[in-house]
C-alpha positions as CSV (number, residue, x, y, z in Angstrom):
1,X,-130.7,-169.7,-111.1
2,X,-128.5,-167.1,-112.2
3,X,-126.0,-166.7,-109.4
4,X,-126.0,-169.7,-107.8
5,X,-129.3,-169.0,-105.6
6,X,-132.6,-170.7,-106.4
7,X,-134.3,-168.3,-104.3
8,X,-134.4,-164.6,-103.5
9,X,-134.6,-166.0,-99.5
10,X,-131.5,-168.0,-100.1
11,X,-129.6,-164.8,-101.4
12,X,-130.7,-162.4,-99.2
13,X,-129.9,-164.9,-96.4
14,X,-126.7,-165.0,-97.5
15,X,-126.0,-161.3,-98.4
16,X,-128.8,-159.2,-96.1
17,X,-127.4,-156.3,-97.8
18,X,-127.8,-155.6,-101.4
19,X,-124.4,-153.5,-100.7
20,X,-123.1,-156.5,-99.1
21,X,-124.4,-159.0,-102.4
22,X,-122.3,-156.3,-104.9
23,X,-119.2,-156.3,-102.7
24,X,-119.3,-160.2,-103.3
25,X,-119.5,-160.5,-106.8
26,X,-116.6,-160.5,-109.2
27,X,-116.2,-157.8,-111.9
28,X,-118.1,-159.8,-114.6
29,X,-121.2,-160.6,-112.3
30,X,-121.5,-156.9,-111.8
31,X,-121.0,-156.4,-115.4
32,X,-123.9,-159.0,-115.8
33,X,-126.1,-157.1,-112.9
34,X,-125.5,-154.0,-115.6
35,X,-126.3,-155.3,-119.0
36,X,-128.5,-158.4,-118.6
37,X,-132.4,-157.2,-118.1
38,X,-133.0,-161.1,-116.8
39,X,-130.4,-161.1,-114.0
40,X,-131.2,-157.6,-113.0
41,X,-135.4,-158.7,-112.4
42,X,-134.2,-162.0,-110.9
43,X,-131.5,-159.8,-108.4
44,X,-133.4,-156.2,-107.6
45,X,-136.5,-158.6,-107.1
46,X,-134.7,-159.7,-103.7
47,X,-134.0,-156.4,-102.2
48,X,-136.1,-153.4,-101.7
49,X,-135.4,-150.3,-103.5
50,X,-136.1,-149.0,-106.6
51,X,-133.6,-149.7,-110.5
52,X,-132.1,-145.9,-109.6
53,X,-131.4,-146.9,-105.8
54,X,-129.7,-150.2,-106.7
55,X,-127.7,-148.6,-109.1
56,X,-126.4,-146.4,-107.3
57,X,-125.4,-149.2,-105.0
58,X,-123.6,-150.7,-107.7
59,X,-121.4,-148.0,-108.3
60,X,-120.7,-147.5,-104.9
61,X,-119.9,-151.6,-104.6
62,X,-117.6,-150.6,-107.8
63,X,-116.1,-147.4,-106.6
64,X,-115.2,-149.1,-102.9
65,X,-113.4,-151.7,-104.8
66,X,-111.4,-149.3,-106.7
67,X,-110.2,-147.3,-103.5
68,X,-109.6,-151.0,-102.4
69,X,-107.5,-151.9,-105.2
70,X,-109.2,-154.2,-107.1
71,X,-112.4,-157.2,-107.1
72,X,-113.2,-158.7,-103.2
C-alpha cells in the first residue's frame, strides 16, 4: 500500500481518472509518482496508458494546479 489503496480496483474506484487521481494528491505524492520506480509500477499499473502518457498527465495535473494557484 503506497497511497492508502490496497488495490488498483479500490483506487480507480475512487479516482476513475488517472487525471482525476493526480489532481488529488498533494505536491509530495506527485513528487513520489516522479522519483520512486515502486510507486510508479504500483500507480500506472491501475490505469491504462503507457509511462510517456501518464507523464504527461502529471504535468498537466501539475500545470492545472499552478494556473489554480497552488496544491487541491
Amino acid at each position: 500500500m503506497v497511497d492508502g489503496f490496497f488495490t488498483p480496483r479500490e483506487r480507480i474506484e475512487a479516482y476513475p481518472t488517472f487525471l482525476a487521481y493526480c489532481m488529488a494528491q498533494t505536491d509530495e505524492s506527485l513528487a513520489r509518482l516522479i522519483w520512486d520506480a515502486d510507486h510508479q509500477r504500483n500507480v500506472f499499473a491501475s490505469y491504462l496508458g503507457t509511462s510517456g502518457d501518464h507523464a504527461k498527465t502529471i504535468i498537466e495535473a501539475i500545470t492545472a494546479r499552478a494556473s489554480i494557484g497552488g496544491e487541491a
